[in-house]
C-alpha positions as CSV (number, residue, x, y, z in Angstrom):
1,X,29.1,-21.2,9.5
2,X,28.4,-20.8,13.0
3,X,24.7,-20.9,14.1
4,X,23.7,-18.1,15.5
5,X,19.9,-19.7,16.2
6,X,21.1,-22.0,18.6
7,X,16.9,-22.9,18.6
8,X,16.5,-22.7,15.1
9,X,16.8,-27.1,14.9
10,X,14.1,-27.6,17.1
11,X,11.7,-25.5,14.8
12,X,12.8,-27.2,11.8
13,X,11.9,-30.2,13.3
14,X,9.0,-28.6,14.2
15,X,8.1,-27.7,10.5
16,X,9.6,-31.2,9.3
17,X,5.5,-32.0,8.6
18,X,5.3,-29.0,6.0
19,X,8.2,-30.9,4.1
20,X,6.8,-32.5,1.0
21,X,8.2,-34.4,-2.5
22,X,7.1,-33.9,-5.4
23,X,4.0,-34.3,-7.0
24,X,1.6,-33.6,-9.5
25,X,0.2,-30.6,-7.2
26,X,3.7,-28.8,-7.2
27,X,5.2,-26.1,-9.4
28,X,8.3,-24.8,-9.4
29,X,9.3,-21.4,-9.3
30,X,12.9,-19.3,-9.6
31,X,12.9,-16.3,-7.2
32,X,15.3,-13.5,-7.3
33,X,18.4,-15.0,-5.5
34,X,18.7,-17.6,-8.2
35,X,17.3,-20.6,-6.1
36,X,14.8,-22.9,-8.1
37,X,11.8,-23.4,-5.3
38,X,9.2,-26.2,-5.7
39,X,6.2,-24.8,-3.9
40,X,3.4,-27.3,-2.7
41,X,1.3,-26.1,-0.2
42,X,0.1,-21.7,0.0
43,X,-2.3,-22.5,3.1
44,X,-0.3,-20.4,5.1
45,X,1.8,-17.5,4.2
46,X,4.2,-15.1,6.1
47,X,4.9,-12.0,3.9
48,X,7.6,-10.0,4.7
49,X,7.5,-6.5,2.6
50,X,4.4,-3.5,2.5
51,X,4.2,-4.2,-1.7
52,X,4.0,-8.2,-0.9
53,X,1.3,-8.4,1.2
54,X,-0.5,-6.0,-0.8
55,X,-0.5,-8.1,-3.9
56,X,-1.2,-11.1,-1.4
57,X,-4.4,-9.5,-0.5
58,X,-5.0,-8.7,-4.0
59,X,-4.5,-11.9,-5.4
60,X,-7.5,-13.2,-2.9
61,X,-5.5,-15.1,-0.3
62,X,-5.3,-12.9,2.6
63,X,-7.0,-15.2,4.8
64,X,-4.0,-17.2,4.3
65,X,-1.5,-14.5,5.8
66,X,-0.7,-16.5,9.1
67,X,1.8,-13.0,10.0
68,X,3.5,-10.0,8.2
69,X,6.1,-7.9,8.8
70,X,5.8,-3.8,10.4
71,X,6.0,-2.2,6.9
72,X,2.8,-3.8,6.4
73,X,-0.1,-2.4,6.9
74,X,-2.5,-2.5,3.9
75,X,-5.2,-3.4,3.6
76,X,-6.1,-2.8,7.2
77,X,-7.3,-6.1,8.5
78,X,-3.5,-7.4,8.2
79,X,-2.5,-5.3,11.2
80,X,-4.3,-7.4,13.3
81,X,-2.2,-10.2,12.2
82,X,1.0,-11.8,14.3
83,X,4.3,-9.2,13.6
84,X,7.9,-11.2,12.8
85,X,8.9,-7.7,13.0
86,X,11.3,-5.4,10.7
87,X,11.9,-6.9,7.1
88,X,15.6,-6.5,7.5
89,X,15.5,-7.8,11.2
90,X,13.8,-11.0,10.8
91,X,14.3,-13.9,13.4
92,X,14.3,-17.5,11.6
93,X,13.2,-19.0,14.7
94,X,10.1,-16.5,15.0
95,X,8.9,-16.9,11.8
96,X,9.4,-20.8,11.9
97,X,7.2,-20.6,14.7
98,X,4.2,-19.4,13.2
99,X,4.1,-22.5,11.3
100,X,4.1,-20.9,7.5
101,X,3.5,-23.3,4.9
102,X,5.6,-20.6,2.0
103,X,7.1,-17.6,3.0
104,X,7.5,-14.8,0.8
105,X,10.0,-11.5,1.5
106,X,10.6,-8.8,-0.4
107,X,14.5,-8.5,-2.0
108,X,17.1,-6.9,0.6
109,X,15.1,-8.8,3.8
110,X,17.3,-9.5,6.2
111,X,19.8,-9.9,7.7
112,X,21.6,-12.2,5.4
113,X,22.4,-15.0,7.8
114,X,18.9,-14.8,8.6
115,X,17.8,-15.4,5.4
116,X,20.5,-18.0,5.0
117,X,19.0,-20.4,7.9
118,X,15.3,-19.9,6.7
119,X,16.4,-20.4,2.8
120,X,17.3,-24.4,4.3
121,X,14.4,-24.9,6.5
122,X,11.9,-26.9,5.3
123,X,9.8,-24.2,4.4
124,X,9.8,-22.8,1.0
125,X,11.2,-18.8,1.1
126,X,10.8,-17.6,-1.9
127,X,12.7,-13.7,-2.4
128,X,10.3,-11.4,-4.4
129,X,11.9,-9.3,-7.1
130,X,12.5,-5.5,-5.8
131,X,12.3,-2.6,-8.2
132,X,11.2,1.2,-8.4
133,X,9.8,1.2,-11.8
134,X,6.7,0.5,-13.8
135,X,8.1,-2.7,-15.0
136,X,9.3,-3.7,-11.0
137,X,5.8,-3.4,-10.1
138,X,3.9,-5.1,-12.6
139,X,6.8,-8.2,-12.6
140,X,6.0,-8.4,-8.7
141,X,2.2,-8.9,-9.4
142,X,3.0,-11.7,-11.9
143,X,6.1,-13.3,-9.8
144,X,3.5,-13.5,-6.3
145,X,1.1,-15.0,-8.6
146,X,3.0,-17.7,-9.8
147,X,4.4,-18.6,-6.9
148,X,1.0,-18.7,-5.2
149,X,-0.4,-20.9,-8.0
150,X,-2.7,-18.3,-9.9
151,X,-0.6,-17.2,-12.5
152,X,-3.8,-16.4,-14.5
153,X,-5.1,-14.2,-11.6
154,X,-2.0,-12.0,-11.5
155,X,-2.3,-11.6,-15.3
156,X,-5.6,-9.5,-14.8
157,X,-4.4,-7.9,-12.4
158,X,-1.3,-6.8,-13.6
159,X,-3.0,-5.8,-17.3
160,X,-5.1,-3.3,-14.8
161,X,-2.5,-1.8,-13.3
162,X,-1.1,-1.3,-16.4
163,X,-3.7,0.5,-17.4
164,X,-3.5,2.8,-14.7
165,X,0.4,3.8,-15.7
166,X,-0.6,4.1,-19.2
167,X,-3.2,6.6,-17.8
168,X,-0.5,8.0,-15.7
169,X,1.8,8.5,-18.8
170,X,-1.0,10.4,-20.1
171,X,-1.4,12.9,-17.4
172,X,2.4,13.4,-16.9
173,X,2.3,14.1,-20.6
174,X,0.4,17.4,-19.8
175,X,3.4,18.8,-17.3
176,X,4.8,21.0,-18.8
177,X,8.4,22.7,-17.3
178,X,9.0,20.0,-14.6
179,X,9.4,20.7,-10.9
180,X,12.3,19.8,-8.9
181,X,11.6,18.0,-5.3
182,X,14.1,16.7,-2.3
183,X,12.5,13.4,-0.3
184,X,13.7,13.6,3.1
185,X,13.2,10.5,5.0
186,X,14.5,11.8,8.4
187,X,15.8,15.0,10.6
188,X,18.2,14.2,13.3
189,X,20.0,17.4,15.2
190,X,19.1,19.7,12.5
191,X,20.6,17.6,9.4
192,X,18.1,15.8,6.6
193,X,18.8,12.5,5.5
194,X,18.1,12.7,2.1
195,X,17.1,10.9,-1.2
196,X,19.7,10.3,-4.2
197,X,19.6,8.1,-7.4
198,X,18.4,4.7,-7.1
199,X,15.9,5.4,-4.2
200,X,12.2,4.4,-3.9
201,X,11.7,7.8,-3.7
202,X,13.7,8.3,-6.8
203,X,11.5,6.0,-8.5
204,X,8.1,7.8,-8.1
205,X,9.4,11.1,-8.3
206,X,10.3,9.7,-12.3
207,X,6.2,8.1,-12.0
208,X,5.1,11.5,-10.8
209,X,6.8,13.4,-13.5
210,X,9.2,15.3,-10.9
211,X,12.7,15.7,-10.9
212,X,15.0,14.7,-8.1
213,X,17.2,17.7,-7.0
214,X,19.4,14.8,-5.5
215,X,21.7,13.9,-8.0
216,X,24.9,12.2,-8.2
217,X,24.4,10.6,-4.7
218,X,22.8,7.1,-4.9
219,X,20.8,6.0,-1.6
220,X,20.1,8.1,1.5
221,X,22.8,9.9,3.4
222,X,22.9,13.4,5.2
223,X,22.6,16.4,3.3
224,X,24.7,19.6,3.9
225,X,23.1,23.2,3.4
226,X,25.8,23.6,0.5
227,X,24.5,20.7,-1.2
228,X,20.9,21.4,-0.8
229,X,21.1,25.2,-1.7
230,X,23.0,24.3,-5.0
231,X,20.6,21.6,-5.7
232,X,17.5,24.4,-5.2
233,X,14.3,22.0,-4.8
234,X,11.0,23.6,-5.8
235,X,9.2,20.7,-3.2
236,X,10.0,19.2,0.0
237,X,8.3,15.8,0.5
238,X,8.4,13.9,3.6
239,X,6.7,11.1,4.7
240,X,3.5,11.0,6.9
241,X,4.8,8.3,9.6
242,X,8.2,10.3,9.9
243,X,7.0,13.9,9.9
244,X,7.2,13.7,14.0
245,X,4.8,17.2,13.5
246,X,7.8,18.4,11.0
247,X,5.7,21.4,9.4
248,X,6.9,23.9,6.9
249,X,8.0,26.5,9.5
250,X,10.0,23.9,11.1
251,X,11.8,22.2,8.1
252,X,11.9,25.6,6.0
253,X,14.4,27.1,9.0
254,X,16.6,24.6,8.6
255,X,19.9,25.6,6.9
256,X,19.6,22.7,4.4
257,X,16.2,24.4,3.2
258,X,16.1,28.2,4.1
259,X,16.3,29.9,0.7
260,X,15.5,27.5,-1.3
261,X,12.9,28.0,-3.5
262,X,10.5,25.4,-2.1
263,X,11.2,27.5,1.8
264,X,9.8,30.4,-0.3
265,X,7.1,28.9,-1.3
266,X,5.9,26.7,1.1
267,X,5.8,24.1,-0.7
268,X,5.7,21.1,1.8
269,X,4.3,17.9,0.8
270,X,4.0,14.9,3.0
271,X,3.2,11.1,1.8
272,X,2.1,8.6,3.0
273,X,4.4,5.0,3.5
274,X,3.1,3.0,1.1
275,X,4.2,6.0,-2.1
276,X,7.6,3.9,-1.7
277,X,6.8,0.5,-1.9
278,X,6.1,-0.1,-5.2
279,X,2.8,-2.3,-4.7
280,X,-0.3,-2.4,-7.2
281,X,-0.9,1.2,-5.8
282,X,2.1,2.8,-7.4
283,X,0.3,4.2,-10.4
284,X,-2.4,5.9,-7.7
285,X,0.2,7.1,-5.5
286,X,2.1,9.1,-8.1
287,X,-0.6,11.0,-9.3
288,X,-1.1,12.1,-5.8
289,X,1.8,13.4,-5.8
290,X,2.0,14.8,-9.1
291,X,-1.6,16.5,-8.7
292,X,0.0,17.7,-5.4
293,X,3.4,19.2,-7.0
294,X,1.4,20.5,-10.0
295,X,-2.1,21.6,-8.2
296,X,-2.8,24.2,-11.0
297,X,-3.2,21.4,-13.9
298,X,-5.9,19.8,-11.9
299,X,-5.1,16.1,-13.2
300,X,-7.6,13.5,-12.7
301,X,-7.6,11.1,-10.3
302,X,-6.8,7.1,-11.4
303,X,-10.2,5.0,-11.4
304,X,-10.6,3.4,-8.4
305,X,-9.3,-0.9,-7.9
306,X,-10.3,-3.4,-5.7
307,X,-7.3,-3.2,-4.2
308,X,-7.3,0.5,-3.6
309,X,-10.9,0.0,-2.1
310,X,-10.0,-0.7,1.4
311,X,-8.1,2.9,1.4
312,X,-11.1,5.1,-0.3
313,X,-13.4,3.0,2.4
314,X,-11.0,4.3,5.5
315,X,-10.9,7.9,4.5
316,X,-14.9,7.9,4.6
């Protein structure tokens, strides 16, 4: 295969000192490409993926995130950590650089041959299971924590975010007649990009006891007026960091969405980044948006977690 890091053998060298053998202090771990990993040494982590450096933080070893990626930004203090950049744009030689000790990316991080030079550098990358499901989330907590060395620590925290959807299941028990919503994750020259099947958005729409009007499309793709009229959303959601100042007079005169029934009601709900990637979060993030679909029910909010903390604290 041609090497198109022409750099990328000086930084292994440079990294040859975080090579180790195997020892008593090592575990061994199977991420989810297939490769069996023997991890030694967590001292200093790159995370790559919003829902991975959460459950980093979580898991009490944020002070050894060395860098993250731009879909990271919770809890707040990792912003001010060194960027390697978009998770399916990483640069082998950039994260090499910041001399990680374990790095640990989210599934579908790229691009491939990108993750094909790191995967032989000395440094173990370990690929974290992706998912948009109660069981995704809770197999991500217990994955990080085993590969981290604290398998026992993401036990208790997995049996509390449990908790939390089994709460959730409770609430979206009281729904009754479900409402229909679209996810739009862009607007370029008067056309939606649009959720389907199999989305992130997909995913917590199920969590939030809302139906996806999408169906029968899997991914995101363009949506014509025809297919959105027929599919008649009750909801529009977009997402905070993409709205661009996309209110409901703007996005409601679109042809995708005039006459639906969410343009004649208004009903325009934005959300923030994180409702999409399926962190320890999850369970709080779709009863936001379930209390926000369904205001009349009133549903109670989730109890508060340590690692929900930092957001209450920034809202103050």
């Amino acid at each position: 295969m041609k090497n198109r890091y022409p750099r990328i053998i000086f930084f292994a060298a440079l990294m040859a000192a975080a090579t180790f053998s195997a020892s008593a202090g090592a575990w061994t771990i199977t991420d989810a490409s297939g490769r069996k990993i023997e991890i030694a040494d967590v001292s200093q982590i790159v995370t790559v993926g919003g829902a991975v450096t959460e459950i980093v933080y979580a898991l009490g070893f944020g002070d050894r995130v060395v860098a993250a990626d731009i879909t990271s930004s919770y809890p707040g203090e990792v912003k001010g950590k060194p960027s390697v950049g978009y998770m399916r744009a990483l640069s082998p030689e950039g994260v090499l650089a910041l001399a990680p000790r374990i790095v640990l990316a989210i599934e579908g991080s790229g691009p491939p041959d990108a993750i094909e030079v790191l995967s032989r550098a000395s440094v173990p990358l370990v690929i974290v299971p992706e998912g948009h499901d109660e069981g995704s989330v809770l197999k991500k907590i217990r994955f990080i924590a085993q590969a981290l060395g604290v398998p026992g620590k993401g036990e208790a925290i997995a049996k509390q975010v449990a908790e939390d959807f089994a709460a959730l299941s409770i609430m979206r028990a009281k729904i009754g007649a479900r409402r229909s919503a679209v996810f739009v994750l862009a607007v370029g020259n008067g056309t939606p990009t649009v959720a389907g099947d199999r989305t992130s958005a997909d995913g917590v729409f199920e969590l939030a006891g809302v139906d996806n009007a999408i169906k029968g499309m899997n991914g995101f793709k363009p949506a014509t007026p025809e297919a959105t009229l027929a599919a008649a959303p009750q909801a529009v959601i977009t997402m905070v960091e993409r709205n661009h100042g996309l209110g409901p007079d703007v996005i409601f005169a679109l042809p995708a969405f005039a006459g639906t029934p969410a343009a004649r009601e208004k009903r325009l709900v934005s959300i923030p980044s994180y409702f999409l990637t399926f962190g320890p979060r999850t369970a709080h993030a779709a009863q936001k948006l379930a209390a926000s679909i369904y205001p009349e029910l009133s549903l109670p909010q989730l109890p508060p977690r340590p690692w929900t903390e930092a957001e209450t604290a920034a809202k103050r």
